[in-house]
N, C-alpha and C positions, 0 to 999 in steps of 0.2 A: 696255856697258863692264864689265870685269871687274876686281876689286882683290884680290891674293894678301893674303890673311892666314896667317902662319905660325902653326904649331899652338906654345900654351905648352906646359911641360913638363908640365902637369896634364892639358892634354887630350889630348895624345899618350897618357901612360898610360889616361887611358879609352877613349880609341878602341880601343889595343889589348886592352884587357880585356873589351869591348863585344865584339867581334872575336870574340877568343878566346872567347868563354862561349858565343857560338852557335854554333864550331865544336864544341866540345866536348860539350856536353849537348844531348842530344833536346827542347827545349822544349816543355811546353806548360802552357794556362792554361785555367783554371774560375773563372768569376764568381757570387758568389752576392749577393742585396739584402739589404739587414739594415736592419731598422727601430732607428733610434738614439735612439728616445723616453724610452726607460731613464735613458739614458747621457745626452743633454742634462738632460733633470729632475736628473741629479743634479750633474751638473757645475756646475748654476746655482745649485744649492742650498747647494755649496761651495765656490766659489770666490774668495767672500769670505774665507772659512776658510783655506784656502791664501794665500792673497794675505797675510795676516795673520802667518804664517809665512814671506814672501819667496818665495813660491813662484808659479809661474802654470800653471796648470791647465788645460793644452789638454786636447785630443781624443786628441793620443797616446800619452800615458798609457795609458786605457784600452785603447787596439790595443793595446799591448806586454804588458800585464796578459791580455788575452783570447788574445793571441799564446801567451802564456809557458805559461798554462796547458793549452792546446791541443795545444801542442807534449810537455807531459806525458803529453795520453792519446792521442795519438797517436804516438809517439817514432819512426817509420818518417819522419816529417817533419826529426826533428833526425838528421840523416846526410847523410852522401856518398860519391861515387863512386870507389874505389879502384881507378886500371889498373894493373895488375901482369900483362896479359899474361893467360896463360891460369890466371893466380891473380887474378885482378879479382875485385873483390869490391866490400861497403856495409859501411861504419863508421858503426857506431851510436854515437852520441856520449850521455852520460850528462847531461852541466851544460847547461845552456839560455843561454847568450850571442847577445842579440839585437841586430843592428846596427840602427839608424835613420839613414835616409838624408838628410843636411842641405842647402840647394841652396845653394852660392856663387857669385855672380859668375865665377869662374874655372873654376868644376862642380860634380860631388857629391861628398862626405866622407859616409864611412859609419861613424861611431863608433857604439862597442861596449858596451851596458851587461851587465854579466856577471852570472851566475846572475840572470838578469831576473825568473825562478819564483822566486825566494823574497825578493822585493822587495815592500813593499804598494803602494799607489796614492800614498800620497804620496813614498813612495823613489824609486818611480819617475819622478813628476813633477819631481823635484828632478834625477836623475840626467839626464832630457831636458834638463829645463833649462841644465844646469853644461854638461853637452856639446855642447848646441847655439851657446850665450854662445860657449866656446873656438874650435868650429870658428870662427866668424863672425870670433874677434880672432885667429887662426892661432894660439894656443896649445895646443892638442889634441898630449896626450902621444904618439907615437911606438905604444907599446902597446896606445893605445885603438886603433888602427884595424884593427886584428888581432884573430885567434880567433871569430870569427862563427861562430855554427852558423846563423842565419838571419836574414835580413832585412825590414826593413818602409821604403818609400816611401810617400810622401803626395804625392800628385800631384794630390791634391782641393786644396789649398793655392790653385791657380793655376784653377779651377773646372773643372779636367776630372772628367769623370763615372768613364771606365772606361780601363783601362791594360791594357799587357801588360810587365808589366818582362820586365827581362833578369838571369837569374840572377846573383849574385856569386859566381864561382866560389872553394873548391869546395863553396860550398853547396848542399842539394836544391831547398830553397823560397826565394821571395821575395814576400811579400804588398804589393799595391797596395792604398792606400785613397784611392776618389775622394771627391769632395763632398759633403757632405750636403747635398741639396736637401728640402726640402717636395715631395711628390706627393702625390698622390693615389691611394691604395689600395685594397683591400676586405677587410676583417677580419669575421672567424668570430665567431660568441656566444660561444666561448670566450676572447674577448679580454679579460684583466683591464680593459682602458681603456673598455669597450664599456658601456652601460646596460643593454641589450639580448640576449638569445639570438640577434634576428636578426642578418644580413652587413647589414655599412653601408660607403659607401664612406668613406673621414678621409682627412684627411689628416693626415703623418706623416711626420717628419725621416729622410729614406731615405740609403743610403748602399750603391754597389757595392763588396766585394772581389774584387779579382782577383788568384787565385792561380796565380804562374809554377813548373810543379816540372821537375825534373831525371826526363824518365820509366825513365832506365837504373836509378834509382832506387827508386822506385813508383808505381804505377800510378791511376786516375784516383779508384779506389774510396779510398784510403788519401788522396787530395789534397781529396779531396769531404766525407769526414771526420773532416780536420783542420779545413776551414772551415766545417762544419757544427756541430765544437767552439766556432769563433771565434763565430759567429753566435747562438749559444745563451746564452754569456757576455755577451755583449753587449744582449740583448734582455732579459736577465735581469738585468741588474745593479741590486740590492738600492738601496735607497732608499740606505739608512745606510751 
């Protein structure tokens, strides 16, 4: 048996933007593993701190911080596809405005935390937080959901490992973050965490990004090295 469900007026607009976005841009995606030992150690170690402040101190904070910054040194990332024909062209955008993506019952909302780069850890968490509360009670102002130069989804949320989003047009990038699971690794003597010179295997709160780019855009070397930015912020992220 078959039962028609008519599309609400939410998901009619995603389907066609869904639609539209892989008509339009060349898709494709590069996954890289990132050790998030860093980033839990420290998150545990403040989030009393935060909480103490009314805040709550997820995980996407720090993506949108590793995001922001990334997108600085790689600025071929904060841009889009201009058709004008045989004057088409890439706009390089200068302010870093990072959507994150919220899931609702009815679909996704992608509000917009603007100049994300010159936000710390706790603006940022604060700004996740006020825009995620809005989306959930339909309050989210008209403006937020506009101006994106890029976007970030959590699709770990729901325990999926690895993604391939779908661009938001017309932006170039969209970062997926899956799960942090526990695996099992094998880490170098150069490992600050290690006792040892030798390789041992640990294990260690892993985490996939996958990253969706616009290739009219750039190309795989520029998409490798904006995530190789993310990855390094993130493994790196200072105690304090």
């Amino acid at each position: 048996d078959e039962v028609w469900q008519p599309l609400t007026a939410m998901r009619r607009l995603i389907a066609q933007h869904m639609v539209q976005s892989k008509r339009i841009s060349p898709h494709v995606t590069t996954v890289f593993e990132v050790d998030m030992s860093a980033v839990v150690q420290h998150r545990e170690a403040h989030k009393a701190e935060f909480a103490a402040k009314g805040l709550r101190l997820t995980y996407t904070p720090y993506f949108v911080a590793a995001a922001a910054q990334a997108l600085r040194a790689v600025p071929e990332m904060n841009a889009r596809f201009q058709e004008e024909g045989e004057q088409s062209g890439i706009v390089m955008i200068r302010r870093v405005h990072i959507g994150v993506a919220v899931a609702l019952a009815q679909g996704l909302v992608v509000p917009v935390i603007r100049d994300a780069d010159e936000r710390n850890l706790q603006g940022l968490a604060r700004a996740v937080g006020e825009l995620a509360d809005q989306a959930r009670a339909g309050t989210l102002a008209p403006d937020t959901l506009h101006g994106g130069t890029f976007t970030i989804t959590n699709h770990g949320v729901s325990g999926s490992l690895i993604g391939t989003p779908i661009l938001n047009q017309p932006q170039a990038g969209i970062l997926g973050i899956g799960a942090i699971v526990k695996r099992p690794v094998v880490r170098s003597g150069n490992d600050s965490l290690l006792p040892s010179a030798d390789d041992a295997l640990v294990i260690r709160p892993m985490c996939y990004l996958s990253l969706s780019f616009d290739h009219r855009v750039l190309d795989g070397a520029h998409a490798d090295a904006f995530l190789t930015q993310v990855k390094q912020r993130l493994e790196s992220w200072p105690a304090e």
